[in-house]
C-alpha positions as CSV (number, residue, x, y, z in Angstrom):
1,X,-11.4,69.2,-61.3
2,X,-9.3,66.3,-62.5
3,X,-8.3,63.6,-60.6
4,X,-4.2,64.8,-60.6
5,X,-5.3,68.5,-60.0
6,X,-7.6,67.2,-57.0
7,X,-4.5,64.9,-55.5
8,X,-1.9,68.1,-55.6
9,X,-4.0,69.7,-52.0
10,X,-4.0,68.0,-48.8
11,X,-6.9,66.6,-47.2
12,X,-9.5,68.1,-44.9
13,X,-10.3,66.6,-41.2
14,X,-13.4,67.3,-40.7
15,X,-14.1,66.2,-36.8
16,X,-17.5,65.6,-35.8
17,X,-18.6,65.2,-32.0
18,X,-21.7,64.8,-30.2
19,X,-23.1,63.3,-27.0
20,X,-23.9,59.4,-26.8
21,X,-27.0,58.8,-28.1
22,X,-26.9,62.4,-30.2
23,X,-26.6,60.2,-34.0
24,X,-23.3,61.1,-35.0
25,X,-22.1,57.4,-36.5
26,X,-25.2,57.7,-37.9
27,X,-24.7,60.9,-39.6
28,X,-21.1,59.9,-40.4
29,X,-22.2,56.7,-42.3
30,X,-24.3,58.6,-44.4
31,X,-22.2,61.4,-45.5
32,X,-19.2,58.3,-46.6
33,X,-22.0,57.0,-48.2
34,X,-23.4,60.0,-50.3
35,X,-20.1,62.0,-50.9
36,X,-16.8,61.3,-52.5
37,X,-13.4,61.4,-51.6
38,X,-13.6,61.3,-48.0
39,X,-12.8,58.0,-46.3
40,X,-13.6,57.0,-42.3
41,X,-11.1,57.2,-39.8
42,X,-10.9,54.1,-38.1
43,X,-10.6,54.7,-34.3
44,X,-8.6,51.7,-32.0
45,X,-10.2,51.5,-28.6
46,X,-10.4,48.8,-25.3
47,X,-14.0,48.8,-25.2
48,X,-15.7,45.5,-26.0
49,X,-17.3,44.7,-29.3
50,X,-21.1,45.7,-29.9
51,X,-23.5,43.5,-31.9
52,X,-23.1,43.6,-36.0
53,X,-19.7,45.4,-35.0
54,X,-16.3,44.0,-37.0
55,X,-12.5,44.4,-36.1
56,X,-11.0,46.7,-38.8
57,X,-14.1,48.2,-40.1
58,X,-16.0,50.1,-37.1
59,X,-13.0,50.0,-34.8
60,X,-10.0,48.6,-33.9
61,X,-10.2,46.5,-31.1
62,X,-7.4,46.1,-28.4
63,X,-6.2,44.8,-25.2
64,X,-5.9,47.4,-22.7
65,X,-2.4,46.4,-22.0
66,X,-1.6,46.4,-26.1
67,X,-3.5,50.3,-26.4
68,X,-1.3,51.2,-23.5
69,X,2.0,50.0,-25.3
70,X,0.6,52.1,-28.2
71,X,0.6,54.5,-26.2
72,X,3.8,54.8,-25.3
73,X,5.2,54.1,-28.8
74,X,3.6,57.5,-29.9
75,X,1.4,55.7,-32.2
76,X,-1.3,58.0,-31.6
77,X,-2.6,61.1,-33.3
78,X,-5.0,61.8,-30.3
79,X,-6.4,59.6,-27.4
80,X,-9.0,59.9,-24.7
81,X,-10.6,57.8,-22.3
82,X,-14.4,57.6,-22.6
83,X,-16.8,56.1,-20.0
84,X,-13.9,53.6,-18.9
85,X,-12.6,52.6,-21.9
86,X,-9.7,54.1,-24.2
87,X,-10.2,55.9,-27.4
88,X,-7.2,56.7,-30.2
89,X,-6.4,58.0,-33.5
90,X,-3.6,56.0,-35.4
91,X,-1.3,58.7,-36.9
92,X,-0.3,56.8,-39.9
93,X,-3.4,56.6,-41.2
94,X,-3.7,60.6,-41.0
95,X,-0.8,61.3,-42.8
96,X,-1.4,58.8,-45.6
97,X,-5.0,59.8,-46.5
98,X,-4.6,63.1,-46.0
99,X,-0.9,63.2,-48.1
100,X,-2.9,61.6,-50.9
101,X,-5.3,64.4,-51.0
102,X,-8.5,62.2,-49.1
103,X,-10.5,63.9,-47.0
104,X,-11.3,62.1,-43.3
105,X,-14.0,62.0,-41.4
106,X,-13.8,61.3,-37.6
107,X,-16.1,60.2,-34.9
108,X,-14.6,61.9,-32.1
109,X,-14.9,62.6,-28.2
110,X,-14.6,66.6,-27.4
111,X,-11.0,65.5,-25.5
112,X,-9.7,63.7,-28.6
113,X,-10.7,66.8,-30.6
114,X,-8.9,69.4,-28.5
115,X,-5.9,67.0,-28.8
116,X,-6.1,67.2,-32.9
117,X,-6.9,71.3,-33.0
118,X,-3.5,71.6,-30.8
119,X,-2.0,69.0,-33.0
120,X,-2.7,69.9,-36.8
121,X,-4.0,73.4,-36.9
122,X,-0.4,74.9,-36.0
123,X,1.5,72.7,-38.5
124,X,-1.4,73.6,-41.3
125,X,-3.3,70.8,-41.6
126,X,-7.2,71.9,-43.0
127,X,-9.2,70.8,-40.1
128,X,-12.9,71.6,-39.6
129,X,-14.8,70.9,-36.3
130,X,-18.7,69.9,-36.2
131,X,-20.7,69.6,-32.9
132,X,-24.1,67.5,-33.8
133,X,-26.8,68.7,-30.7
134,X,-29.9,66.7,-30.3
135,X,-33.1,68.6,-30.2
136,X,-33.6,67.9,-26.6
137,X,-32.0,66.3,-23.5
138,X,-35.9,64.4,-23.4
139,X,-35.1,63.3,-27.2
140,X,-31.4,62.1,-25.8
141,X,-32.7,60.1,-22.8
142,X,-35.0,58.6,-25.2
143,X,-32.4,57.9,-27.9
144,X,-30.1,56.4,-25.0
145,X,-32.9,54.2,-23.7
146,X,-33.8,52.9,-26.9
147,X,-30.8,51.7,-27.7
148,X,-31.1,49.0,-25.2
149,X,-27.3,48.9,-24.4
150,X,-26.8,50.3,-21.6
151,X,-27.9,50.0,-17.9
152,X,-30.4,53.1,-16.0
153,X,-27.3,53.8,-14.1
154,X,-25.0,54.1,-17.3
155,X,-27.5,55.9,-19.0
156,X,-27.4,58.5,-16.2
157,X,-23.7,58.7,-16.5
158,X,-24.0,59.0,-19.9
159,X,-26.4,61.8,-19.8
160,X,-23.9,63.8,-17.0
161,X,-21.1,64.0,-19.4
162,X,-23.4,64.8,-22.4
163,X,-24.5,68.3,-20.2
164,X,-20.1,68.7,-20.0
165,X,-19.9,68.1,-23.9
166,X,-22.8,70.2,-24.8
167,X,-21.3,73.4,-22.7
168,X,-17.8,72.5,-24.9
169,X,-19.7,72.7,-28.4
170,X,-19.9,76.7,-28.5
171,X,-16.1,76.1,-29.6
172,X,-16.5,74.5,-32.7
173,X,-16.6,75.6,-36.2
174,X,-20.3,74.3,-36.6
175,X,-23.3,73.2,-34.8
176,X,-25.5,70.5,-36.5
177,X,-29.2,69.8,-34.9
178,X,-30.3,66.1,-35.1
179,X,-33.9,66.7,-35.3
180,X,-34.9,65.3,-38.6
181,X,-31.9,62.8,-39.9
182,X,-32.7,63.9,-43.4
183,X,-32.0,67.7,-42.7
184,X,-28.8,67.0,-40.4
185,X,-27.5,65.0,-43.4
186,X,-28.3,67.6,-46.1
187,X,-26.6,70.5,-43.6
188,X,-23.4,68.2,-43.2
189,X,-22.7,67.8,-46.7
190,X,-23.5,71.9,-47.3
191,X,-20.8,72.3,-44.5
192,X,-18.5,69.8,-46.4
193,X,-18.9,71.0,-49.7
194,X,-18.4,74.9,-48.2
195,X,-15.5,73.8,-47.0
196,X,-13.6,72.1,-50.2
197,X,-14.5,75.5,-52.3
198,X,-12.4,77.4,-49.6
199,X,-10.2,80.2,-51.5
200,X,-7.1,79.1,-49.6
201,X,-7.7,75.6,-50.1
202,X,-8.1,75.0,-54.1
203,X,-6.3,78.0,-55.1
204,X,-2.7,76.0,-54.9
205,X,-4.6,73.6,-57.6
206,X,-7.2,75.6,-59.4
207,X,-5.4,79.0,-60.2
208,X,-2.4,77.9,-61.9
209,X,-4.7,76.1,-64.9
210,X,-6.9,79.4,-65.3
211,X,-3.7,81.3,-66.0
212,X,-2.4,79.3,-68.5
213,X,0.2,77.1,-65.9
214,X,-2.5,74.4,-66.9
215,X,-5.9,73.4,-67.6
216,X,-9.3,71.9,-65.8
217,X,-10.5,68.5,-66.5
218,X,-8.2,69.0,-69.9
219,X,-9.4,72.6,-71.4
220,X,-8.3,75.5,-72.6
221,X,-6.8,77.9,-70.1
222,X,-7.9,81.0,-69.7
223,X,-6.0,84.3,-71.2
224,X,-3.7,86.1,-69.2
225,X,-5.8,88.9,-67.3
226,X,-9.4,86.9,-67.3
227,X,-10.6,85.9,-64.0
228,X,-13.3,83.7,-62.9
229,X,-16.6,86.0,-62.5
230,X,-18.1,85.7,-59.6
């Protein structure tokens, strides 16, 4: 599909949760950096910076006092606080990609996902959820201790909520094991592509140009009465 025929649809959010420690900015990375047309979400949040970590490209960082004003300006699509530290969606950035026919890709706590299912699914909006499990809670201790960033004591907490997020992932369109990075990739961008070729999603663009309303990529349409075998 052309360029024009692919801006005429809206955007997909495709949310993708999983507990600290279970790989999902991993994942995330490589999927914007393998597949087209879908662009990062860029979350604002209070917590301090981590190592290698840069304002504007992994996060937004804020004053708690300036995320609160936020806040209460409605500037949010979804918020959540997270281990003691604040956690938003901007809404502009939303509506622009997703206007322009991008696809997004979010990062997201289990709250802040409820809050965008209640938000976007009744107006519409395509919205696809992903829950990425680790193999083990063994593998996620391990993952969490490794990462060196985090106290014993944290690392328990983090662990306690990971056992509430886990029993909240049977709700989600999809359930991604991160056993082997390579195959957790590979089954993200099978769910991703799955979900672009959705009837109800490319028919607004695609049908139209095989009835002779238009063409794909500049051909010939098709004649009246000739479908697309399947």
């Amino acid at each position: 599909m052309n360029e024009k025929g692919r801006g005429k649809r809206k955007g997909i959010l495709f949310l993708v949760s999983a507990p600290s420690g279970g790989g999902k900015t991993t994942l995330c990375e490589a999927i914007l950096g393998s597949m087209e047309n879908i662009v990062r979400s860029i979350s604002y949040t209070t917590r301090p910076p981590r190592p290698g970590e840069r304002d504007g490209v992994d996060y937004f960082f804020l004053s708690p006092e300036e995320f609160e004003r936020r806040v209460e300006a409605g500037f949010f699509a979804e918020w959540a606080r997270v281990h003691g530290h604040a956690y938003g969606t901007g809404m502009e950035q939303v509506l622009s990609e997703t206007g322009e026919g991008h696809d997004m890709l979010f990062a997201i706590d289990v709250q802040g996902v409820r809050q965008m299912v209640d938000r976007f699914r009744p107006r519409g909006v395509p919205l696809v959820t992903l829950f990425i499990l680790p193999p083990s809670w063994e593998v996620l201790a391990d993952r969490l201790r490794r990462r060196g960033t985090d106290s014993p004591e944290a690392i328990t907490t983090r662990l306690e909520t990971a056992r509430k997020e886990v029993a909240a992932a049977w709700s989600y369109d999809y359930l991604v094991v991160n056993d082997r990075l390579e195959a957790a990739i590979s089954a993200m961008q099978a769910i991703i592509e799955a979900e672009r070729r959705r009837t109800a999603l490319i028919g607004p663009t695609l049908l139209p140009a095989l009835t002779g309303e238009g063409s794909v990529s500049g051909g010939t349409p098709l004649p009246p009465g000739q479908g697309v075998s399947k």
